[in-house]
DOSE-600889 format. One line per field, with one value per residue (C-alpha): residue in one letter; x, y, z. Coordinates in steps of 0.1 Angstrom, whole numbers, plus 5000, padded with zeros to 4 digits. Example, Ala and Ser with C-alpha at 12.3 -4.5 7.8 and 13.67 -1.06 7.14 Angstrom:
<recs>
aa = [A/S] $
u = [5123/5137] $
v = [4955/4989] $
w = [5078/5071] $
</recs>
This chain:
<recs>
aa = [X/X/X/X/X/X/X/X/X/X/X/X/X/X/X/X/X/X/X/X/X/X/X/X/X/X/X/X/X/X/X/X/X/X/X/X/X/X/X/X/X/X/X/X/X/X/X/X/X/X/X/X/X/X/X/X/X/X/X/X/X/X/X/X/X/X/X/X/X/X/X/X/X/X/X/X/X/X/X/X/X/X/X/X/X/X/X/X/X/X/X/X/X/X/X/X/X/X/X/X/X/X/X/X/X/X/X/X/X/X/X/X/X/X/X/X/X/X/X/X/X/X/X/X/X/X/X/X/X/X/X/X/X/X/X/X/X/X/X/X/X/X/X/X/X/X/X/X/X/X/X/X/X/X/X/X/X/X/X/X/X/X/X/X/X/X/X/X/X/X/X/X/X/X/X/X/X] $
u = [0759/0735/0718/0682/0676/0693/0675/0641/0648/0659/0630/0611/0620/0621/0585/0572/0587/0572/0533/0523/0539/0525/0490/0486/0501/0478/0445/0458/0476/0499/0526/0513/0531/0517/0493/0496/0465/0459/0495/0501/0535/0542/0575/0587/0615/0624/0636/0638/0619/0595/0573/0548/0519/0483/0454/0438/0408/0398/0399/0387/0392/0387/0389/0385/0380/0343/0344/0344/0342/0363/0375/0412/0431/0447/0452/0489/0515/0539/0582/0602/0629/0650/0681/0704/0694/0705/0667/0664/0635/0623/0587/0561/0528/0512/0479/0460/0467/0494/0503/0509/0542/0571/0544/0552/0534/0526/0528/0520/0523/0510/0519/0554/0555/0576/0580/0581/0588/0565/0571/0542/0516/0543/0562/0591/0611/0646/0669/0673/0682/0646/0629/0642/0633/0598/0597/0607/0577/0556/0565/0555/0523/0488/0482/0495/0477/0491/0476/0489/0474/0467/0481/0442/0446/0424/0436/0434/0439/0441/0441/0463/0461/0497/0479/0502/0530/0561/0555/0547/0579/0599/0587/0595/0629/0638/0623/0651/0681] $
v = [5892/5868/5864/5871/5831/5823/5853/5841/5803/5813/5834/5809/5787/5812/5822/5786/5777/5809/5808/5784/5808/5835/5817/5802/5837/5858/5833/5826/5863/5844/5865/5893/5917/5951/5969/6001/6010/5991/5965/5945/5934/5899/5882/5845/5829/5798/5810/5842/5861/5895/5906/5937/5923/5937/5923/5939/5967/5956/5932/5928/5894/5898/5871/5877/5915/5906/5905/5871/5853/5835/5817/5826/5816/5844/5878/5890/5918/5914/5926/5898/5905/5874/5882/5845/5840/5880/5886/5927/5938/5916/5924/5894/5890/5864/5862/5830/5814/5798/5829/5824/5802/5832/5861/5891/5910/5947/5971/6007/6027/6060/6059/6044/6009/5981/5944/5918/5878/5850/5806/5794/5816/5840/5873/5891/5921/5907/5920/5936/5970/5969/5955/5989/6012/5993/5999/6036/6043/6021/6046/6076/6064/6058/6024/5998/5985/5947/5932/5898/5868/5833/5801/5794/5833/5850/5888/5896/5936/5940/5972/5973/6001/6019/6035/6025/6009/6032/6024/5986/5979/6006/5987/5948/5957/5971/5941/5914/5935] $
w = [2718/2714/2673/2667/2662/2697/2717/2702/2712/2746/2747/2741/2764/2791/2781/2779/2811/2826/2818/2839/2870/2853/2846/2885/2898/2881/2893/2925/2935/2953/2942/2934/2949/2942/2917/2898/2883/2850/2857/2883/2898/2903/2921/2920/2938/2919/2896/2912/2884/2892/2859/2853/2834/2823/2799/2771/2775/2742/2715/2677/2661/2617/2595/2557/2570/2593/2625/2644/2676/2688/2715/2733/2761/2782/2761/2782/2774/2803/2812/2827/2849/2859/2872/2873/2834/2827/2817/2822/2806/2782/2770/2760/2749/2746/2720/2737/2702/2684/2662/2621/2616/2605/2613/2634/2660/2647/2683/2679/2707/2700/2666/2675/2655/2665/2651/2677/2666/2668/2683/2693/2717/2726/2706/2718/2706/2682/2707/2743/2724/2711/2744/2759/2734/2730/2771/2767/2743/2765/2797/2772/2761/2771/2753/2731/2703/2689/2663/2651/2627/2642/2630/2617/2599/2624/2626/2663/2674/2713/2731/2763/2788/2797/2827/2857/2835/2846/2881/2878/2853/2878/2912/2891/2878/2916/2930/2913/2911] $
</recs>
């Protein structure tokens, strides 16, 4: 079993090393493979990696409890599935900020909380154990709400759709077995 600190540096690395495929897929299409409603379905080949990925229906950005604009880079909550690194299931969002340095990302799912961990842009759930309960409540529910402080103490709450997200992890996950 892999500890909480090596899991979030290889998830970090696999999730650094991912966004630019996921940024140039998602504005090209290239490799996008399929849509299911509010989540698309994108595949790669080298690495062979297939991921389910949506954007947020809203967003609300506080700071010292006002609302503020303010400018982000791409607002993601995705699952990876690469099969030759033993990636099966791993949610990731990223907030299109570096988050707080040792914050956490709060994700309620219909009243469900979870706790995912924080390097850089990108959070992550501890362990694979939590990715797939995190992804079980995500099939049950109709959205996800994360909210999360930048590293500039902006409090960010995004709204993400679950409309489609069975069939879109379902259809990745079958797509890199």
């Amino acid at each position: 079993m892999i500890s909480g600190l090596g899991r979030m540096m290889g998830a970090a690395a696999f999730c650094l090393a991912g966004l630019a495929s996921v940024a140039s897929a998602q504005e090209s299409s290239t490799n996008r493979v399929d849509a299911m409603t509010d989540w698309s379905v994108f595949e790669g080949n080298e690495p062979r990696e297939c991921w389910a990925v949506t954007t947020y229906k809203e967003s609300v950005n506080t700071k010292d409890g006002r609302v503020v604009a303010v400018t982000r880079g791409e607002i993601l909550l995705m699952v990876f599935y690469r099969p030759n690194a033993g990636v099966t299931g791993q949610v990731a969002f990223t907030g299109g900020y570096p988050f707080a340095p040792g914050s956490t990302v709060n994700v309620n799912v219909d009243g469900t909380e979870f706790e995912l961990y924080t390097e850089g842009e990108w959070a992550w759930p501890s362990t694979p154990q939590e990715d797939a309960k995190l992804i079980t409540a995500m099939k049950r529910g109709s959205n996800a709400v994360l909210t999360a402080v930048s590293a500039r103490g902006t409090t960010t709450k995004d709204t993400f759709s679950l409309l489609g997200f069975t069939a879109a992890v379902e259809d990745a996950e079958k797509r890199c077995q």
